[in-house]
OpenMM code with the backbone's topology and positions (N, CA, C; nanometers):
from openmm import Vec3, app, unit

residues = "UNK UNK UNK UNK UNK UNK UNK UNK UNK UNK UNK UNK UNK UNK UNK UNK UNK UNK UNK UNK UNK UNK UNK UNK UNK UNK UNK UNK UNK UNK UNK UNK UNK UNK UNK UNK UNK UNK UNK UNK UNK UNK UNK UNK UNK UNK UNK UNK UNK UNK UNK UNK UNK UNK UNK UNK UNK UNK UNK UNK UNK UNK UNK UNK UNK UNK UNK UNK UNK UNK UNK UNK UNK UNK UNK UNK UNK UNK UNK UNK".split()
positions = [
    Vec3(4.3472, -4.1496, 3.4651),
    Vec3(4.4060, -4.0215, 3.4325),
    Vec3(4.4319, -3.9475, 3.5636),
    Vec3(4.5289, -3.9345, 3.5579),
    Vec3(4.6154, -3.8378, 3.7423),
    Vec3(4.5294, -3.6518, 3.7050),
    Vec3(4.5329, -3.6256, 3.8597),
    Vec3(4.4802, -3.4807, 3.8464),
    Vec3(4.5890, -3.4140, 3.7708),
    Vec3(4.7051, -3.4465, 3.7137),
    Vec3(4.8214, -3.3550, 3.6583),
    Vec3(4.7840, -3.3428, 3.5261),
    Vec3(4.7088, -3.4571, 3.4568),
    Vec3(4.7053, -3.4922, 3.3125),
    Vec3(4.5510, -3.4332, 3.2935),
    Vec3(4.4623, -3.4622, 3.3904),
    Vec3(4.3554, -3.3696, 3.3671),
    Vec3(4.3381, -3.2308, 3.3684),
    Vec3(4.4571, -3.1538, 3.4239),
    Vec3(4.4737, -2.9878, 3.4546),
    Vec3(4.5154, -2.9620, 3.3023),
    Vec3(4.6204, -3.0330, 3.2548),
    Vec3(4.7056, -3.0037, 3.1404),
    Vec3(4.6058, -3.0358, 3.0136),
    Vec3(4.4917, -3.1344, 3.0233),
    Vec3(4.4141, -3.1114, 2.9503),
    Vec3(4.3009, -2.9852, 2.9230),
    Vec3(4.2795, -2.9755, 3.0440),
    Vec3(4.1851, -2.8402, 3.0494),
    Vec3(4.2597, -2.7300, 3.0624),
    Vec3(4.3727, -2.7177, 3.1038),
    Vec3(4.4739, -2.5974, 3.0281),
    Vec3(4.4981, -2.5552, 2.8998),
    Vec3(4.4817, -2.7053, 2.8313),
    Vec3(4.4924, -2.7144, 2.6572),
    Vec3(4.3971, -2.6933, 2.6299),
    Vec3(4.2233, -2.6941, 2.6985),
    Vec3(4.1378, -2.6456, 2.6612),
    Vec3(4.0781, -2.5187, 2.6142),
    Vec3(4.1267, -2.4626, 2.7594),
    Vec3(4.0994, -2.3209, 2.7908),
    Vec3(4.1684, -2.2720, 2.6914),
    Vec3(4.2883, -2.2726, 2.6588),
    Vec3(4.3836, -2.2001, 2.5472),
    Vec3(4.3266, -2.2064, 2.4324),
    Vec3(4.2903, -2.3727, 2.3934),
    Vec3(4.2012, -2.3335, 2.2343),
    Vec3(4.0790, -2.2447, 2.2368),
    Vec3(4.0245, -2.2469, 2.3655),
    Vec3(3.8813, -2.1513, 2.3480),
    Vec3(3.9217, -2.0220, 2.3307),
    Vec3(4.0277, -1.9864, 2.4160),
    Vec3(4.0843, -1.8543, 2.4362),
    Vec3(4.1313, -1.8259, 2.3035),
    Vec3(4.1915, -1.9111, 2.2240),
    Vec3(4.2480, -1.8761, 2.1279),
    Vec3(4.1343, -1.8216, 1.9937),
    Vec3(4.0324, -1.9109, 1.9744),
    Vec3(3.9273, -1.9454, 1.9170),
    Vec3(3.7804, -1.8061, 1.9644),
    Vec3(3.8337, -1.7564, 2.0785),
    Vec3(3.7533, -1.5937, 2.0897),
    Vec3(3.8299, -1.5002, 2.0534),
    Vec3(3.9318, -1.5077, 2.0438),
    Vec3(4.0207, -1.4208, 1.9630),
    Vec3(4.0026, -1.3907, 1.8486),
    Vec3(3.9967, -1.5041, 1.7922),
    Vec3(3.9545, -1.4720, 1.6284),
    Vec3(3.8397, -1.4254, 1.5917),
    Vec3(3.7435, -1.4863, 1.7203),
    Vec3(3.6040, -1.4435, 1.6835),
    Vec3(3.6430, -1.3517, 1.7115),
    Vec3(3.6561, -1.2437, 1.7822),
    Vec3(3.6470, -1.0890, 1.7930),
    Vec3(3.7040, -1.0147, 1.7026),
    Vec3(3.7923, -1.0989, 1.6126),
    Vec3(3.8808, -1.0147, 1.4680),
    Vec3(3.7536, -1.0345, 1.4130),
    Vec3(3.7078, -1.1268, 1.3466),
    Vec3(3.6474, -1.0732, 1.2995),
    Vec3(3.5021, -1.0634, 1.2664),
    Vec3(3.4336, -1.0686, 1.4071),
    Vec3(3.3301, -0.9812, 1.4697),
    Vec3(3.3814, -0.7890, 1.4056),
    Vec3(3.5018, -0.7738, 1.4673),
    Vec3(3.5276, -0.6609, 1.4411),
    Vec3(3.5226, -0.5743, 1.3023),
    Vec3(3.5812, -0.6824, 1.2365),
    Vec3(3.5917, -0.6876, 1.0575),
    Vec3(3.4466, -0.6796, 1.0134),
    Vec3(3.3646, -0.7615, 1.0875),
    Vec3(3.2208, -0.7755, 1.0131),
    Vec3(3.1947, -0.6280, 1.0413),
    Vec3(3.1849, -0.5786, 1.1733),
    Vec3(3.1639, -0.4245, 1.1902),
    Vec3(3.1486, -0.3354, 1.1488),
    Vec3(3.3063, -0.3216, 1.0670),
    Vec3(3.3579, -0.2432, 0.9853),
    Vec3(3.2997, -0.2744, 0.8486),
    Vec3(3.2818, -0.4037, 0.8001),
    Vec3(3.2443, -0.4294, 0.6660),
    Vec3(3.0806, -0.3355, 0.6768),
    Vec3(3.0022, -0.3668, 0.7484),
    Vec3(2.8684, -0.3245, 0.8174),
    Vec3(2.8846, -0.1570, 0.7706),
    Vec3(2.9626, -0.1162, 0.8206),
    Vec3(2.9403, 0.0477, 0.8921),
    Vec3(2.9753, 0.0868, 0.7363),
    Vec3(3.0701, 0.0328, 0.6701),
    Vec3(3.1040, 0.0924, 0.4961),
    Vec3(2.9658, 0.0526, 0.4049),
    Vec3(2.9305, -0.0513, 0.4033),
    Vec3(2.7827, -0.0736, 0.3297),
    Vec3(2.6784, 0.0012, 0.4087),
    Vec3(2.6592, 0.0702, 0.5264),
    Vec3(2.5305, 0.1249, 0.5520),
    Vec3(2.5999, 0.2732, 0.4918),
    Vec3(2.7262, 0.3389, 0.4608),
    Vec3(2.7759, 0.4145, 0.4170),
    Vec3(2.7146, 0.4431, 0.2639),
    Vec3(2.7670, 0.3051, 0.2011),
    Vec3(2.7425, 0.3146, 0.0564),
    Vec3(2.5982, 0.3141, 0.0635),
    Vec3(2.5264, 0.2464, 0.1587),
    Vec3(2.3719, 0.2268, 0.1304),
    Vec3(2.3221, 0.4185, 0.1098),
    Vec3(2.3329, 0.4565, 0.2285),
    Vec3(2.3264, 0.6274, 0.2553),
    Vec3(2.3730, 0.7314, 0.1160),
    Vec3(2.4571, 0.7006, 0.0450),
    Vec3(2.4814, 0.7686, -0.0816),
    Vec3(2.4151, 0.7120, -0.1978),
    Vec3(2.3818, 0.5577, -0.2078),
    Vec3(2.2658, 0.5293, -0.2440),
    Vec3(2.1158, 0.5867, -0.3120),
    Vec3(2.1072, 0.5976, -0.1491),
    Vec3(1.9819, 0.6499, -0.1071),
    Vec3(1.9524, 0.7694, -0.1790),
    Vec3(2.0599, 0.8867, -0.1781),
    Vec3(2.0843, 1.0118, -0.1818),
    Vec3(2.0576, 0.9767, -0.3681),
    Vec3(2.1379, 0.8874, -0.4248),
    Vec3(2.1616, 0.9072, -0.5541),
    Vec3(2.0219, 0.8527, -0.6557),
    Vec3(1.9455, 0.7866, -0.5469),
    Vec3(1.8011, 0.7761, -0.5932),
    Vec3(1.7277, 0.8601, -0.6010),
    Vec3(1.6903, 0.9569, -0.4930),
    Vec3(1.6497, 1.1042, -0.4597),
    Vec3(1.6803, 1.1700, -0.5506),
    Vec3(1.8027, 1.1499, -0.5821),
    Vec3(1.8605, 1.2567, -0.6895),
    Vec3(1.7485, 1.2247, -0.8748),
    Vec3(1.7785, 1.0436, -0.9023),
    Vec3(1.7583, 0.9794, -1.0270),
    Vec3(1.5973, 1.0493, -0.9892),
    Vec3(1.5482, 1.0180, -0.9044),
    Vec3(1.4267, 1.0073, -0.9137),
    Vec3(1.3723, 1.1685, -0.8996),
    Vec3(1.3903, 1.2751, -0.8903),
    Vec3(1.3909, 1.4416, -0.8707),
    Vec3(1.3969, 1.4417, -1.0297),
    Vec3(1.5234, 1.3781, -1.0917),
    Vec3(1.5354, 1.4531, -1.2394),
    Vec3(1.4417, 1.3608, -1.3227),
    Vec3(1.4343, 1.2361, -1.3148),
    Vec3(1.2941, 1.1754, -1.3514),
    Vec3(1.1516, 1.2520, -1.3607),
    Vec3(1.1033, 1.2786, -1.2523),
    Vec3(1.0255, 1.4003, -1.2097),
    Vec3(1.0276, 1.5265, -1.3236),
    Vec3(1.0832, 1.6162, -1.3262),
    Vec3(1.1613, 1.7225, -1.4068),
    Vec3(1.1576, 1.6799, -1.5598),
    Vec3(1.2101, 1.5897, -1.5749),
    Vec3(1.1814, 1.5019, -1.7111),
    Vec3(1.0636, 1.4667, -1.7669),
    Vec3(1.0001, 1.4139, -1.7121),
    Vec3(0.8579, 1.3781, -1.7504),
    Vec3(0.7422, 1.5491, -1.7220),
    Vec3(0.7593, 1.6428, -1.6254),
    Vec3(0.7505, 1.7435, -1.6362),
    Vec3(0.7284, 1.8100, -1.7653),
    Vec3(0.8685, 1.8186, -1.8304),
    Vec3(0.9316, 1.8834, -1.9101),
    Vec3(0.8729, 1.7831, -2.0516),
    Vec3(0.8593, 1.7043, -2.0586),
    Vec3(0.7819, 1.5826, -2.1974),
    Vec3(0.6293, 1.6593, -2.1949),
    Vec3(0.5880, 1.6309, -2.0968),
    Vec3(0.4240, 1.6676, -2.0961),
    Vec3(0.4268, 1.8263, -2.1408),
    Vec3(0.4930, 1.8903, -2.1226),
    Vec3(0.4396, 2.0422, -2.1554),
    Vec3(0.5172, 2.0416, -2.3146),
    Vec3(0.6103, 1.9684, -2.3430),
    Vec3(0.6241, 1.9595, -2.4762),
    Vec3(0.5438, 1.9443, -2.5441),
    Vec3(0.4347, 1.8367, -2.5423),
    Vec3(0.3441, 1.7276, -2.5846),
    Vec3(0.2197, 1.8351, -2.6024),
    Vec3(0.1960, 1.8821, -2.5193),
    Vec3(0.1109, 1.9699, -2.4460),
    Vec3(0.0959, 2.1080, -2.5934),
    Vec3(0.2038, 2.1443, -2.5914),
    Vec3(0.2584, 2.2894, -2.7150),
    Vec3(0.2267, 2.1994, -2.7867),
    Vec3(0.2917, 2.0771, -2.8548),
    Vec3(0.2686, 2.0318, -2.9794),
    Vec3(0.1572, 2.0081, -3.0107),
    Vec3(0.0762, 1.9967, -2.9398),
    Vec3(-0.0454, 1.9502, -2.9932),
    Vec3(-0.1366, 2.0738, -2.9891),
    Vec3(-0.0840, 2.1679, -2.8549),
    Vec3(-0.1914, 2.2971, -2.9419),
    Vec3(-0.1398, 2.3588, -3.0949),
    Vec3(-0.0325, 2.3357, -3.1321),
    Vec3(0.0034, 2.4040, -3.2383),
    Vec3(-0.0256, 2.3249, -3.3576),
    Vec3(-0.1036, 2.1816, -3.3407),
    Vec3(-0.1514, 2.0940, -3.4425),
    Vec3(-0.2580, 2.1719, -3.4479),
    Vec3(-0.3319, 2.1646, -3.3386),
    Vec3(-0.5035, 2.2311, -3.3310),
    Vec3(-0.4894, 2.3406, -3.4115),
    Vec3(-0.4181, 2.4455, -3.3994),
    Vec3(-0.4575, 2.5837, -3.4337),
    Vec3(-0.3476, 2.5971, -3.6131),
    Vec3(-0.3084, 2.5003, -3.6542),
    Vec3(-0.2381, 2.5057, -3.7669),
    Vec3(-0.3820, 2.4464, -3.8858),
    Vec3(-0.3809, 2.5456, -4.0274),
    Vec3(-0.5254, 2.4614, -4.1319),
    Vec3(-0.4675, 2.3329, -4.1570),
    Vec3(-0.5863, 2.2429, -4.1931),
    Vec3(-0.5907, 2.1531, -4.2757),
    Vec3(-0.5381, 2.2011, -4.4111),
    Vec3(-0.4725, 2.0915, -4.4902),
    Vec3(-0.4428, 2.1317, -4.6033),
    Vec3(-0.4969, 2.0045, -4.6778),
] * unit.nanometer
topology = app.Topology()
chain = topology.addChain("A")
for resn in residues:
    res = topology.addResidue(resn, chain)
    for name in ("N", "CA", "C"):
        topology.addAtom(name, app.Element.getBySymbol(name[0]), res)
């Protein structure tokens, strides 16, 4: 193999690598972006658990003092 045919091979090399980091960096970039929108959605998430879980709270609150009346108003009602 002549030094002409070995340059033109590693010319053809370099180009597929070159070509082949290219893409990786699309989509390296893409993954990025996919990344930065799911830690997005994760963050409203988060928020909308805080939220489920506050009125959960409030709810069960609000059962027990029901529970709570009903049963004093069993106590203090006669037997019949």
């Amino acid at each position: 193999m002549s030094i002409e045919e070995r340059l033109e091979a590693l010319t053809h090399s370099v180009e597929l690598l070159a070509g082949m980091q290219i893409e990786s960096e699309k989509h390296m970039t893409r993954l990025a972006e996919t990344m930065t929108a799911l830690a997005s959605r994760t963050t409203r998430l988060e928020e909308s658990m805080v939220t489920l879980v506050d009125g959960l709270a409030l709810l069960t609150r609000v059962t027990v003092a029901h529970a709570e009346r009903i049963e004093n108003l069993e106590r203090n009602q006669p037997r019949q």
